[in-house]
N, CA, C and O atoms as a Maestro MAE file, in Angstrom:
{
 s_m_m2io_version
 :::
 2.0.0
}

f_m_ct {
 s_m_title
 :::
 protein
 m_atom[300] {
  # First column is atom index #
  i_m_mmod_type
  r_m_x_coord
  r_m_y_coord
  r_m_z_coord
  i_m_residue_number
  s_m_chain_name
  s_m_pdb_residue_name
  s_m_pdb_atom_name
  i_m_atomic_number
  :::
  1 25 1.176 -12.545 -5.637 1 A "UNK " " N  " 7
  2 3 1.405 -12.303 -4.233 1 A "UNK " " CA " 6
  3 2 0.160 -11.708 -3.573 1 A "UNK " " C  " 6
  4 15 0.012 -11.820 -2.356 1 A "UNK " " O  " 8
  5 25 -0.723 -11.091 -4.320 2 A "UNK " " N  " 7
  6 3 -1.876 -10.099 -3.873 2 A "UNK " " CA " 6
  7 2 -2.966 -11.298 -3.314 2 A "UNK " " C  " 6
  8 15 -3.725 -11.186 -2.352 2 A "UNK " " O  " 8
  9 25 -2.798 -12.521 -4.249 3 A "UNK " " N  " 7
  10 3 -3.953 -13.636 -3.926 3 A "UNK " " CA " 6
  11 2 -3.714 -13.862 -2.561 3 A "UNK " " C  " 6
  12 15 -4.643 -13.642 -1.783 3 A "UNK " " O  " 8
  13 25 -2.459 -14.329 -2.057 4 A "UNK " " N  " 7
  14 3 -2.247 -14.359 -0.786 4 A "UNK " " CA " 6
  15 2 -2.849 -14.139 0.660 4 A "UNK " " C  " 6
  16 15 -2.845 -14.754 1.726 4 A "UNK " " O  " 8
  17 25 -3.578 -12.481 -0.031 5 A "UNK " " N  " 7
  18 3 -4.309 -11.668 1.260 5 A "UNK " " CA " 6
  19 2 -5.867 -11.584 0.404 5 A "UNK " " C  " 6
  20 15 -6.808 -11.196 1.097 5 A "UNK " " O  " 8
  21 25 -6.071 -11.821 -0.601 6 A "UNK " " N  " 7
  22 3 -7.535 -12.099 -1.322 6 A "UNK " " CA " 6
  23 2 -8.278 -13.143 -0.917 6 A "UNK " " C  " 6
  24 15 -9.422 -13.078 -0.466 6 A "UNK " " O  " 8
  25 25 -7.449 -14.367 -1.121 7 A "UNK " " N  " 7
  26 3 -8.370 -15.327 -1.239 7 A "UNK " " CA " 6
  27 2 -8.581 -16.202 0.253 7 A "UNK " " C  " 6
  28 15 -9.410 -17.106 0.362 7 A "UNK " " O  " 8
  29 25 -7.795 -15.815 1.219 8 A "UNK " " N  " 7
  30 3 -8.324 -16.083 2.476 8 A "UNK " " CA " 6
  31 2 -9.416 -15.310 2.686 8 A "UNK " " C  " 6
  32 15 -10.464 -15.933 2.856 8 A "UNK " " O  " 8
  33 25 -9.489 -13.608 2.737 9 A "UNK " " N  " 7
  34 3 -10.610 -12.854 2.515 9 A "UNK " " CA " 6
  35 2 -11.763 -13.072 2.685 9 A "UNK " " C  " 6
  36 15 -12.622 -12.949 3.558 9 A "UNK " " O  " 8
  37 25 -11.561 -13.669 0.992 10 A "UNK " " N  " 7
  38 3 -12.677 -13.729 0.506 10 A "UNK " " CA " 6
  39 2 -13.541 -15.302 1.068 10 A "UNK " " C  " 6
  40 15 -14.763 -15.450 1.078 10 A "UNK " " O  " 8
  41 25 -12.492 -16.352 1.504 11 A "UNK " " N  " 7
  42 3 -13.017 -17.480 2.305 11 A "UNK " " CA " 6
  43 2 -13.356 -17.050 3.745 11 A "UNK " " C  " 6
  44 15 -14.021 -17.779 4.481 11 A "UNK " " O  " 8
  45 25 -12.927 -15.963 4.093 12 A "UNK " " N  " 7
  46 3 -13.877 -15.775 5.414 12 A "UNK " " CA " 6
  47 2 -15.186 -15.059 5.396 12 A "UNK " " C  " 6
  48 15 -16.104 -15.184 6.207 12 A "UNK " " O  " 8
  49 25 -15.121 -14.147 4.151 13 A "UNK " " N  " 7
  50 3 -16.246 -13.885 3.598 13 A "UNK " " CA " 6
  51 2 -17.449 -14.818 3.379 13 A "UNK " " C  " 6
  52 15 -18.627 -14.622 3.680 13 A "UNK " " O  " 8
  53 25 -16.883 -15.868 2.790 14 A "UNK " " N  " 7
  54 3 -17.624 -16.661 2.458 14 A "UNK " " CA " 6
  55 2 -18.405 -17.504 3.595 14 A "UNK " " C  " 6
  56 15 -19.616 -17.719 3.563 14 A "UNK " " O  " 8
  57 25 -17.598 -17.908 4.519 15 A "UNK " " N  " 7
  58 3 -18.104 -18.199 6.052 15 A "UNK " " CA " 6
  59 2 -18.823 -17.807 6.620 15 A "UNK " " C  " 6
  60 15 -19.591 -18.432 7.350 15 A "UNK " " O  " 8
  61 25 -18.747 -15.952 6.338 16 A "UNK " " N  " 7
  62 3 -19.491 -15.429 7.093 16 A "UNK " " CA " 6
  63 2 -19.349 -14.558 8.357 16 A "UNK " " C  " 6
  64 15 -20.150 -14.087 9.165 16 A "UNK " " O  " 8
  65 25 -17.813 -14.527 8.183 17 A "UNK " " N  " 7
  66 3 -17.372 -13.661 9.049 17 A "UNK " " CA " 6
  67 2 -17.420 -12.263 8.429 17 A "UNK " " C  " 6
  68 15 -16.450 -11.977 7.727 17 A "UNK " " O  " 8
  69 25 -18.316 -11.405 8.557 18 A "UNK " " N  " 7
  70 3 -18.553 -10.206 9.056 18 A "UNK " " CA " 6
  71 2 -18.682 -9.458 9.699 18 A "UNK " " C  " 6
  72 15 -19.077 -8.374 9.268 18 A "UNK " " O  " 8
  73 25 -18.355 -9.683 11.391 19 A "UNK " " N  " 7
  74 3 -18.487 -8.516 12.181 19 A "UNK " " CA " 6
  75 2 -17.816 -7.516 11.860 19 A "UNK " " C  " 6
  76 15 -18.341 -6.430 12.104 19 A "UNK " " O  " 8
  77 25 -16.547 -7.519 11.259 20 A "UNK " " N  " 7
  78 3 -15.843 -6.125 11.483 20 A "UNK " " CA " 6
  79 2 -16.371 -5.380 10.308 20 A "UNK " " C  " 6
  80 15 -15.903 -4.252 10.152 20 A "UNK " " O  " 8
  81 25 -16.980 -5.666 9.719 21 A "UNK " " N  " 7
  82 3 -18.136 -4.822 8.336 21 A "UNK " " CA " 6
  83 2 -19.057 -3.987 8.873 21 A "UNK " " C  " 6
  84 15 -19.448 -2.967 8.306 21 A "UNK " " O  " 8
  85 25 -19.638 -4.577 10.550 22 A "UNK " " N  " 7
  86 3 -20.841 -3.882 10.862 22 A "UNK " " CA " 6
  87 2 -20.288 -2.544 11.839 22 A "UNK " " C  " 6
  88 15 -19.249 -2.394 12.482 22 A "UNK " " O  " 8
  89 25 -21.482 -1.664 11.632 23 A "UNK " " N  " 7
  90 3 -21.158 -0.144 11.935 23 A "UNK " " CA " 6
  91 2 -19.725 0.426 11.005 23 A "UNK " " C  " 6
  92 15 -19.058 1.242 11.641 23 A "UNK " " O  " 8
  93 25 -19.380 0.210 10.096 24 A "UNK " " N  " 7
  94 3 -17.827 -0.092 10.032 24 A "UNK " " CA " 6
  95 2 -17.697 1.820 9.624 24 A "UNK " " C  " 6
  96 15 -16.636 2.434 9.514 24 A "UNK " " O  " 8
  97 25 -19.288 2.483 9.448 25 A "UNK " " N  " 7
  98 3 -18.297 3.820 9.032 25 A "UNK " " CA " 6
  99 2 -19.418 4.460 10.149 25 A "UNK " " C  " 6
  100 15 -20.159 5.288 9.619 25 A "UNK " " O  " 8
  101 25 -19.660 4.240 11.511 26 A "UNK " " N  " 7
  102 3 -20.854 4.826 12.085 26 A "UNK " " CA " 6
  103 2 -19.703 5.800 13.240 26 A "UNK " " C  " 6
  104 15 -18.780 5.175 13.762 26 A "UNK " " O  " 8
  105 25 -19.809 6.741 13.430 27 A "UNK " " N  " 7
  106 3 -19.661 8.050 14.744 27 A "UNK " " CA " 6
  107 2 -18.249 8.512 13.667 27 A "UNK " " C  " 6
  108 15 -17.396 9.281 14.109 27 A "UNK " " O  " 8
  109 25 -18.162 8.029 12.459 28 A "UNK " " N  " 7
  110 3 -17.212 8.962 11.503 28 A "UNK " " CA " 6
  111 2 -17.420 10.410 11.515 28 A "UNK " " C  " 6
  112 15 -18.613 10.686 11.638 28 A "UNK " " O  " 8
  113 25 -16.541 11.561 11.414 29 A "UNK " " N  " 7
  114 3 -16.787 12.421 10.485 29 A "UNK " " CA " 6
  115 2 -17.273 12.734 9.083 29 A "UNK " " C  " 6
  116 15 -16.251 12.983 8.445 29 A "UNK " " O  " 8
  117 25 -18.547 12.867 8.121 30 A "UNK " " N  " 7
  118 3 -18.534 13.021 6.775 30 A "UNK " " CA " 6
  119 2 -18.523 14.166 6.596 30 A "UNK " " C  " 6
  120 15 -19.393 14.414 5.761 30 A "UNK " " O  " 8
  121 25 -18.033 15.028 6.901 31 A "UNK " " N  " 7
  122 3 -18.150 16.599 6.753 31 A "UNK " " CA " 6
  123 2 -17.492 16.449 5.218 31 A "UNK " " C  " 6
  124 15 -16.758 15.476 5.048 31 A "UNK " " O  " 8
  125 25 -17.761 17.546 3.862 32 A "UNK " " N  " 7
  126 3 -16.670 17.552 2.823 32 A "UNK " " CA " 6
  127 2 -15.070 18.092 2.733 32 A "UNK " " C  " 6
  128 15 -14.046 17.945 2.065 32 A "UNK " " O  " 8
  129 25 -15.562 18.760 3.796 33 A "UNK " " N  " 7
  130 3 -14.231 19.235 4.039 33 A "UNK " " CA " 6
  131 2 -12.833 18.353 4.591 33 A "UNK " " C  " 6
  132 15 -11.758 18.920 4.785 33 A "UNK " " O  " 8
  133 25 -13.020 17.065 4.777 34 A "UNK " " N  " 7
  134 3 -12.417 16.251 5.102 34 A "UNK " " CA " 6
  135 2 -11.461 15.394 3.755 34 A "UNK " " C  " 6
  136 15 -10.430 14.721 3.784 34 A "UNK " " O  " 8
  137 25 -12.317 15.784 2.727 35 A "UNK " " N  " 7
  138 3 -11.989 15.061 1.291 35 A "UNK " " CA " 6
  139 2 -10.905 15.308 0.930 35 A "UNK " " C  " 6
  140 15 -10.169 14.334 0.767 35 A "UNK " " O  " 8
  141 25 -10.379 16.593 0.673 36 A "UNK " " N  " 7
  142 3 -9.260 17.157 -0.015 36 A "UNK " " CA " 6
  143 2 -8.238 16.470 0.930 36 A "UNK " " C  " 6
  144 15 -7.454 15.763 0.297 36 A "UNK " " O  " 8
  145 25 -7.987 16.486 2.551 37 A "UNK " " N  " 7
  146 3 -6.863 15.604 3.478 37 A "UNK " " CA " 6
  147 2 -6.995 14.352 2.540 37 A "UNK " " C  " 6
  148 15 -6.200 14.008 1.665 37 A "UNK " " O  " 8
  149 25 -8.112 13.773 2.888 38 A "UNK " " N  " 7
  150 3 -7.930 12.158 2.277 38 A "UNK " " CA " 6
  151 2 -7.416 11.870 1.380 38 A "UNK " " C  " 6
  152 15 -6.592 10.960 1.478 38 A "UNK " " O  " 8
  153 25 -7.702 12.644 -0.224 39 A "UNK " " N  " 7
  154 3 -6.926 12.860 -1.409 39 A "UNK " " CA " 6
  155 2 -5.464 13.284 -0.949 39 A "UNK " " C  " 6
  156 15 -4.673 12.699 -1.690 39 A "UNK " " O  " 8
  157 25 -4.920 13.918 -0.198 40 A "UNK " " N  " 7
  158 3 -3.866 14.455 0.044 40 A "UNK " " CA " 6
  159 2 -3.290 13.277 0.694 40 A "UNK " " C  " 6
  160 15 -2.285 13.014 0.034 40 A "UNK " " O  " 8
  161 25 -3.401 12.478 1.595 41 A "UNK " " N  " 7
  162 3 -3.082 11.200 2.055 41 A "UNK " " CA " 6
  163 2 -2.820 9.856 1.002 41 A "UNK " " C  " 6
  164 15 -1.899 9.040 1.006 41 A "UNK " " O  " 8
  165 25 -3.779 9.951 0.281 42 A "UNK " " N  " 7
  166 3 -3.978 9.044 -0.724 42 A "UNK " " CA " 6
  167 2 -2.338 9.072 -2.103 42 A "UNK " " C  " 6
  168 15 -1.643 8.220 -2.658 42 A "UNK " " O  " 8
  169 25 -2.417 10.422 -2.083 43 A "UNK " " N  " 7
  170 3 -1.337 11.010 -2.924 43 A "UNK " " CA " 6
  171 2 0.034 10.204 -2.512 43 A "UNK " " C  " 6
  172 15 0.677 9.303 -3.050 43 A "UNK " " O  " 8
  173 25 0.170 10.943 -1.326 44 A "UNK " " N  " 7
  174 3 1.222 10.678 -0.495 44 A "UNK " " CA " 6
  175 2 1.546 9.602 0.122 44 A "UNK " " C  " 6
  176 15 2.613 9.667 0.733 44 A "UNK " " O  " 8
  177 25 0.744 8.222 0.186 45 A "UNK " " N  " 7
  178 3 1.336 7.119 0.150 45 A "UNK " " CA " 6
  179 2 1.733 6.506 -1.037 45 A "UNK " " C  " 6
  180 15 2.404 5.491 -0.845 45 A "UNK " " O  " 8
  181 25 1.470 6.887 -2.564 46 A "UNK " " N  " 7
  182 3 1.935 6.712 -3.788 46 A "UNK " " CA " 6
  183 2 2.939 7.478 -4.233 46 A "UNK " " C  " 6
  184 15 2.885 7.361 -5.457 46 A "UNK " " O  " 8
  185 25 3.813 8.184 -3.962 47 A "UNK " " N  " 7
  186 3 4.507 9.017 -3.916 47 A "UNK " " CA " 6
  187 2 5.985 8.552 -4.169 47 A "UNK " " C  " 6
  188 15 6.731 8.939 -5.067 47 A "UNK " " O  " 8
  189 25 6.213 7.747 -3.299 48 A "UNK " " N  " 7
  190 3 7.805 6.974 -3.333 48 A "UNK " " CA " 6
  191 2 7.491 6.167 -4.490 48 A "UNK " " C  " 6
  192 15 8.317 6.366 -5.381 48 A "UNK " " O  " 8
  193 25 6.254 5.005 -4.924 49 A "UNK " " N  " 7
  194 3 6.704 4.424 -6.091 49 A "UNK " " CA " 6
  195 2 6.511 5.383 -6.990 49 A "UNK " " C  " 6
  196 15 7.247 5.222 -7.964 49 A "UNK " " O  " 8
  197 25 5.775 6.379 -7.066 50 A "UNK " " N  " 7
  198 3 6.068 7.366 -8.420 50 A "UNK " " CA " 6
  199 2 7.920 7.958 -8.634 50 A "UNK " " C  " 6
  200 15 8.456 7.972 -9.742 50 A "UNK " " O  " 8
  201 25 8.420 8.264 -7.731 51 A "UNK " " N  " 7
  202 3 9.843 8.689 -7.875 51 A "UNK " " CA " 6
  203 2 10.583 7.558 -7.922 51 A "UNK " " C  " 6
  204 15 11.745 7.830 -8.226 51 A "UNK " " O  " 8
  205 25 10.418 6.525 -7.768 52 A "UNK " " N  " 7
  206 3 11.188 5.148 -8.088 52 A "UNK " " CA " 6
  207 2 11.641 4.834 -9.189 52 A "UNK " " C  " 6
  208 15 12.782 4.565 -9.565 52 A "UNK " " O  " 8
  209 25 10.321 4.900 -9.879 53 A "UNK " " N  " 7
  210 3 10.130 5.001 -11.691 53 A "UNK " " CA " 6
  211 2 11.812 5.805 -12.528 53 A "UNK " " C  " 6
  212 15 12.544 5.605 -13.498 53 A "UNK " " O  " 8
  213 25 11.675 6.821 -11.270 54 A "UNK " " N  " 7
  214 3 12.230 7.811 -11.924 54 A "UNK " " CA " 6
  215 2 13.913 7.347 -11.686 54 A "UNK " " C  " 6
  216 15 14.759 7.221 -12.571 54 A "UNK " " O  " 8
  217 25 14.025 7.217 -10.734 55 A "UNK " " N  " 7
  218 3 15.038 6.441 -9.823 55 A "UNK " " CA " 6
  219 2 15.840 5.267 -10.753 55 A "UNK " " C  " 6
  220 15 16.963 5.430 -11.228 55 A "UNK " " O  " 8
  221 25 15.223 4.365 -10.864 56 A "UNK " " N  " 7
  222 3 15.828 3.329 -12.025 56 A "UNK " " CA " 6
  223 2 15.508 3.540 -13.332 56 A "UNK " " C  " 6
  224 15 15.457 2.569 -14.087 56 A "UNK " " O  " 8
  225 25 15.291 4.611 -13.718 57 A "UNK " " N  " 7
  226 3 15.838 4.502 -14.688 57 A "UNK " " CA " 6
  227 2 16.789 5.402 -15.163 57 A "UNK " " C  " 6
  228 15 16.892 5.864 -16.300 57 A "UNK " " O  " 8
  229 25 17.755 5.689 -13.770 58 A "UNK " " N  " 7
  230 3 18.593 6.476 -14.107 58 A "UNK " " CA " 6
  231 2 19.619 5.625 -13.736 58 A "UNK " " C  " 6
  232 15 20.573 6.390 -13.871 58 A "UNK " " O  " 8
  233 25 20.021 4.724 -13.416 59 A "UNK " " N  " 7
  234 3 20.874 3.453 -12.777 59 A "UNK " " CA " 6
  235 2 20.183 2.958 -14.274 59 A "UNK " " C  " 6
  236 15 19.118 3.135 -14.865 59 A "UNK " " O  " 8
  237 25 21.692 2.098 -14.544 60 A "UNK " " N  " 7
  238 3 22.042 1.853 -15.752 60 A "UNK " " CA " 6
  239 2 21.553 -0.084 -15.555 60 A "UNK " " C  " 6
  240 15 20.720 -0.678 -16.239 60 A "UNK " " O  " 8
  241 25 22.543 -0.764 -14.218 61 A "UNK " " N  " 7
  242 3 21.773 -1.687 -14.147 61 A "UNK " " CA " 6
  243 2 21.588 -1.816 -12.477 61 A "UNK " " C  " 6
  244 15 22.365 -1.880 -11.525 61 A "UNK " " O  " 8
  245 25 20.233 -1.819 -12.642 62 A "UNK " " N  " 7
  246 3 19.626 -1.630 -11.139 62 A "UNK " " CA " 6
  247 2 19.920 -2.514 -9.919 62 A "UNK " " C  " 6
  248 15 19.924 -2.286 -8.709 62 A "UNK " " O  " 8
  249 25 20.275 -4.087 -10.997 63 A "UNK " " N  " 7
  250 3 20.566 -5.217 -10.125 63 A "UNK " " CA " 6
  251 2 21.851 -5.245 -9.240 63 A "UNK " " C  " 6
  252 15 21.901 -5.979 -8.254 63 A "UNK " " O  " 8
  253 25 23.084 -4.289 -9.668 64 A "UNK " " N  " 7
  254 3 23.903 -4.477 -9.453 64 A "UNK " " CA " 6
  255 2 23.720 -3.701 -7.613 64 A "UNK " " C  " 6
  256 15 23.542 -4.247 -6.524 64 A "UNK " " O  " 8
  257 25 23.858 -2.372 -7.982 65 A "UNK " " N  " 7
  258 3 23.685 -1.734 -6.641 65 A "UNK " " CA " 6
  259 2 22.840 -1.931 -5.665 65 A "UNK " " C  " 6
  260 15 22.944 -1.555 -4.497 65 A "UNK " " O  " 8
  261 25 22.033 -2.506 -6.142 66 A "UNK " " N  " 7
  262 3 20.904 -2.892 -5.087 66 A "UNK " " CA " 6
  263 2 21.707 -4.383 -4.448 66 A "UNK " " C  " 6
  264 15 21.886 -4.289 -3.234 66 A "UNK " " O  " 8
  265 25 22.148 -5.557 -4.986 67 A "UNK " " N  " 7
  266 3 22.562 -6.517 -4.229 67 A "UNK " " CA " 6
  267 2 24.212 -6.049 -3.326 67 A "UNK " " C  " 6
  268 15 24.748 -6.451 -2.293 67 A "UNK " " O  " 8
  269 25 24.605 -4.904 -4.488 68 A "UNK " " N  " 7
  270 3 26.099 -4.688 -3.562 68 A "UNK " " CA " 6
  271 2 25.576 -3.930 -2.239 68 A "UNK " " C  " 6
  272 15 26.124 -4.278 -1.193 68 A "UNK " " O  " 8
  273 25 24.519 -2.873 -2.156 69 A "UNK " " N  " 7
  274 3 24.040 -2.265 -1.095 69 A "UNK " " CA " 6
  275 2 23.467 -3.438 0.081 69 A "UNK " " C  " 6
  276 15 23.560 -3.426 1.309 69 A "UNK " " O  " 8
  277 25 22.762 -4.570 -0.982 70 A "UNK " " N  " 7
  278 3 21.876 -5.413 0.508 70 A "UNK " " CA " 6
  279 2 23.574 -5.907 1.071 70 A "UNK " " C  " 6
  280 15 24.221 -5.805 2.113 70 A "UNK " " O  " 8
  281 25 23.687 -6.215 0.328 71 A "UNK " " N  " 7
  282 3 25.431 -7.040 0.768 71 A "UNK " " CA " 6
  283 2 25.961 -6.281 2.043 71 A "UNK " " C  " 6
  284 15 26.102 -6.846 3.127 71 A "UNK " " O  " 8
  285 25 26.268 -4.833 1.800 72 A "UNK " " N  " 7
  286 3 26.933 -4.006 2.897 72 A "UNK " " CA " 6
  287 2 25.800 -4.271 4.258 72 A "UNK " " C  " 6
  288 15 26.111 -4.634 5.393 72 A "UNK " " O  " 8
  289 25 24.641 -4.013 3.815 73 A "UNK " " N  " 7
  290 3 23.399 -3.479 4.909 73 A "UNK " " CA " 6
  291 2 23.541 -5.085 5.491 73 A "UNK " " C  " 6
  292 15 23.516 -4.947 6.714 73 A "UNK " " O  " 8
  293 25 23.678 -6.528 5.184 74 A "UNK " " N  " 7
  294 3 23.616 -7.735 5.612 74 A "UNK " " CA " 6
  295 2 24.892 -8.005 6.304 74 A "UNK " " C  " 6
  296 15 24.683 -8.573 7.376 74 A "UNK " " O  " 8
  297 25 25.967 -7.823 6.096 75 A "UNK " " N  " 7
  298 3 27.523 -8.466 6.784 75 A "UNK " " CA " 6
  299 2 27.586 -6.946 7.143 75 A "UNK " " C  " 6
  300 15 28.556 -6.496 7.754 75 A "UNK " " O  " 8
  :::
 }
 m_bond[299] {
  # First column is bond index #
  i_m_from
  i_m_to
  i_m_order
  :::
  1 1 2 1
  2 2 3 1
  3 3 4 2
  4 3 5 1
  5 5 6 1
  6 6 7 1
  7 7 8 2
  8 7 9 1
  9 9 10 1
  10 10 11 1
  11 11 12 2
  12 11 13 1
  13 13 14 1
  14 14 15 1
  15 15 16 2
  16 15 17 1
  17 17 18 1
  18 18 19 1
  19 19 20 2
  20 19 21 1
  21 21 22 1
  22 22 23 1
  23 23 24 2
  24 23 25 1
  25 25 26 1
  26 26 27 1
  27 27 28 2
  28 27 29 1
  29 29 30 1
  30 30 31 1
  31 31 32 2
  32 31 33 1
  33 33 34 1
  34 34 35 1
  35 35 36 2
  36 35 37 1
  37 37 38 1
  38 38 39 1
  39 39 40 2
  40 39 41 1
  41 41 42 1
  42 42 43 1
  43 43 44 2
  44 43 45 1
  45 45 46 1
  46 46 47 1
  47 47 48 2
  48 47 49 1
  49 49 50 1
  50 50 51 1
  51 51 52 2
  52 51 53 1
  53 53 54 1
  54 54 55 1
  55 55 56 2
  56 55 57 1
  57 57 58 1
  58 58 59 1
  59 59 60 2
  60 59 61 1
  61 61 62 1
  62 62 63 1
  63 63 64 2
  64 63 65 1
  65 65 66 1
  66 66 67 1
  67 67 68 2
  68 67 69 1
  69 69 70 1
  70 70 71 1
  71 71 72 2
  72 71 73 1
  73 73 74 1
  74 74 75 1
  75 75 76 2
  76 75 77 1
  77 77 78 1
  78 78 79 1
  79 79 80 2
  80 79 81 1
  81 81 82 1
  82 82 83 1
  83 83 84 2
  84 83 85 1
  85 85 86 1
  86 86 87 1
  87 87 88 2
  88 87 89 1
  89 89 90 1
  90 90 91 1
  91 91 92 2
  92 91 93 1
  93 93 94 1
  94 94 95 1
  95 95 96 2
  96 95 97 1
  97 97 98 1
  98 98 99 1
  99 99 100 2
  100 99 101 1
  101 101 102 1
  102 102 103 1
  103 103 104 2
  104 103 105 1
  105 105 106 1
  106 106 107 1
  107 107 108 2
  108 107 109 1
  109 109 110 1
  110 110 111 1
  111 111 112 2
  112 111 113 1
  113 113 114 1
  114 114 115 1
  115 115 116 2
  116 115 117 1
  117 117 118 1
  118 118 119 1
  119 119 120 2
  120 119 121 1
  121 121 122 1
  122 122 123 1
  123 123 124 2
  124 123 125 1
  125 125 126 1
  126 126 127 1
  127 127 128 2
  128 127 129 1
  129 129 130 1
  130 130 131 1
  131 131 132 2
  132 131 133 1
  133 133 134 1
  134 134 135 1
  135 135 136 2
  136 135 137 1
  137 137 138 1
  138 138 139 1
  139 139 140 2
  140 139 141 1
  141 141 142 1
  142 142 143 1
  143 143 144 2
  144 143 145 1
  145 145 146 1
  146 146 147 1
  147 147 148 2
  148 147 149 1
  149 149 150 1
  150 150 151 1
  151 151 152 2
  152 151 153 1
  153 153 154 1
  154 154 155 1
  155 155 156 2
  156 155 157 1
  157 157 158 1
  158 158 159 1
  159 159 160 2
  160 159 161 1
  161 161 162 1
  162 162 163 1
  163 163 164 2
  164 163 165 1
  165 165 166 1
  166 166 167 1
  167 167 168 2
  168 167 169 1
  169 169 170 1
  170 170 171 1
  171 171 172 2
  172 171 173 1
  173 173 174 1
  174 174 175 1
  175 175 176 2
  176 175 177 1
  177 177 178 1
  178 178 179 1
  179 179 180 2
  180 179 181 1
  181 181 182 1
  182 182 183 1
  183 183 184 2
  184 183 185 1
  185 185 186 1
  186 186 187 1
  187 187 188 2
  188 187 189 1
  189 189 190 1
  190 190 191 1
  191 191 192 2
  192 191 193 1
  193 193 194 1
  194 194 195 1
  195 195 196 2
  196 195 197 1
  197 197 198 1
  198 198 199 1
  199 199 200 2
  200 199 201 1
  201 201 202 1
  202 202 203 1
  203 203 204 2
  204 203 205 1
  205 205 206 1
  206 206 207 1
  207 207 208 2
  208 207 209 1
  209 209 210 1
  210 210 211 1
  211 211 212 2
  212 211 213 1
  213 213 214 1
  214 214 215 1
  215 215 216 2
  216 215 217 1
  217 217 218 1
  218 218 219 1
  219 219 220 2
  220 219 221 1
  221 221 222 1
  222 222 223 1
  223 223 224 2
  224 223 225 1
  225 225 226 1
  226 226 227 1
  227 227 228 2
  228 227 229 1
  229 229 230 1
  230 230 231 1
  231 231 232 2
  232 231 233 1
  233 233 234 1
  234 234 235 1
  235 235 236 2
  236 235 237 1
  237 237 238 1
  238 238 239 1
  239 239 240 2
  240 239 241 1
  241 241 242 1
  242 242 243 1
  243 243 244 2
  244 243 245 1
  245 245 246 1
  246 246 247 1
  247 247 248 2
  248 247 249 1
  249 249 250 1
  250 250 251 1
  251 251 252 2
  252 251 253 1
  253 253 254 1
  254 254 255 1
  255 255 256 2
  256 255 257 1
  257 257 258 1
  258 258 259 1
  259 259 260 2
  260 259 261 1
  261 261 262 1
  262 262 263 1
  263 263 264 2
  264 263 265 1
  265 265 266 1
  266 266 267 1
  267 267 268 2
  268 267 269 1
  269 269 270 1
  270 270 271 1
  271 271 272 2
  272 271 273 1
  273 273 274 1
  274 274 275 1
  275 275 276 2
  276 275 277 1
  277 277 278 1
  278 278 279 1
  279 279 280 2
  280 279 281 1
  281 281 282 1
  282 282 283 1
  283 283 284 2
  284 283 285 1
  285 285 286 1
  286 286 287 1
  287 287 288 2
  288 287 289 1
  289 289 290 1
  290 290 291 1
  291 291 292 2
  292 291 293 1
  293 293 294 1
  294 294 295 1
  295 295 296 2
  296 295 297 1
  297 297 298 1
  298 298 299 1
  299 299 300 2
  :::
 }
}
């Protein structure tokens, strides 16, 4: 599924479309003090699949509740 958004990419790459590359990190902040947020951001969009893990494998079979739930959430 990941090729999907790769390999067009990388064919516009290949074309030669680069404008949105240029200046792409210019009137940024680099201060260091900015690092630890970013790490802290970074964390925290990985976060839900880390407790997921945890999630099924406490549901015995995962398939079941999940289609009886889409079922309710659909009709």
């Amino acid at each position: 599924a990941i090729l999907i958004i790769i390999v067009p990419g990388v064919m516009q790459l290949i074309k030669g479309q680069t404008q949105n590359f240029k200046d792409a990190f210019s009137g940024r902040d680099s201060s260091i003090t900015r690092l630890p947020l970013a790490f802290y951001y970074g964390m925290y969009a990985y976060a839900g699949w880390f407790y997921l893990n945890f999630v099924t494998e406490e549901v015995e079979n995962p398939e079941k509740p999940f289609l009886s739930g889409y079922w309710e959430i659909s009709h």
